[in-house]
Each structure stands twice: as structure tokens, then as C-alpha cells.
N, C-alpha and C positions, 0 to 999 in steps of 0.2 A: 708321326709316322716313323717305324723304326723297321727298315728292312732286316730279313733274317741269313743268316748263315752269309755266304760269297753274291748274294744278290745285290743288286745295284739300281738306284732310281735313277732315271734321266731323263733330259728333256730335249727334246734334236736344237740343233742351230741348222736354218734355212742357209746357205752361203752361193751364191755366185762362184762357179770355179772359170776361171779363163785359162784356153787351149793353149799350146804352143803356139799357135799362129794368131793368138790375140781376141779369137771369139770366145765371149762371155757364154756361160751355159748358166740357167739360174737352178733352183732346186726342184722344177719338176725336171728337169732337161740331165740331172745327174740319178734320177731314182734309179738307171740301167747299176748305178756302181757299186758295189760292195761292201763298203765301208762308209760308213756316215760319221758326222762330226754330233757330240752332244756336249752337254753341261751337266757334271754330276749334281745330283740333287742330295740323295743321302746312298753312303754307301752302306753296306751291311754290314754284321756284327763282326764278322768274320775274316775283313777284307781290310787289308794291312796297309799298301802301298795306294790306292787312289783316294782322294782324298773330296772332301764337300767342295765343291765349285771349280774342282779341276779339270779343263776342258780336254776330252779323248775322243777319238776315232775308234770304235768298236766294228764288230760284222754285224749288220743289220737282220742280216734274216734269224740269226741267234736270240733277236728280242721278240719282248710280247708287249702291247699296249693296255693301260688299266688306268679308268678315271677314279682317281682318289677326291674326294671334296671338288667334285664337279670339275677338272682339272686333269688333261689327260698327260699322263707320263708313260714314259718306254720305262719298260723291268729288264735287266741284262745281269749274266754271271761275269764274275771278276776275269774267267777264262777270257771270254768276247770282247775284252777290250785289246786294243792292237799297239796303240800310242797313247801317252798319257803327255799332254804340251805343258 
């Protein structure tokens, strides 16, 4: 699988975020937020700075979902990511 141009494959990470006051929220209790955490899978031809396995915080509604080999991954532009950890 060899993404094309600034496209990006990834795979979300489910994470527990804890509030200021100490409550746990899990990952359907964070689906209101904006930014989702992933693990790049493969980035595209075209795309310089993120790299295979570098975990980033992208905007979620900017992706699309595609099962590749029965295997579902998110597709995102190199724009859509936010942080790169």
C-alpha cells in the first residue's frame, strides 16, 4: 500500500482523557472533540515531515475511512494534522 501525493494512512488510538477535576472520559465520551489522536501507518509520496509510526493529533472531520485488506484505516491530508508527538 503506497499512499499518493500529501495523503496519509492512519489508524485512531482509543485513549481515556482525564478532566481537570479528575474524571476519566473514555473514547466514546471524547467523540464531541475535534482532534483525535492516531498512529501513522504509511504516509504519502509527497509528505516530508511525518513520518511511519509517528503518533499525531489530526482534525477528525477532515478524514475519510477505507478498509484496505479487510482492515479499516482513516485517510487524511498532510494539512489535517495538528501535532506530530
Amino acid at each position: 500500500m503506497q499512499p499518493i501525493g500529501k495523503y496519509i494512512v492512519i489508524t485512531d488510538i482509543d485513549e481515556e482523557v482525564k478532566t481537570s477535576s479528575g474524571l476519566l472520559l473514555s473514547g466514546k465520551d471524547t467523540d464531541g472533540f475535534r482532534y483525535k489522536k492516531a498512529v501513522v501507518v504509511k504516509p504519502g509520496s509527497d509528505v516530508d515531515v511525518i513520518k511511519e509510526g509517528d503518533e499525531i493529533h489530526y482534525d477528525k472531520s477532515r478524514s475519510f475511512k477505507m478498509m484496505i485488506n479487510d482492515v479499516q484505516y482513516s485517510i487524511i491530508q498532510e494539512r489535517d494534522v495538528v501535532v506530530v508527538l
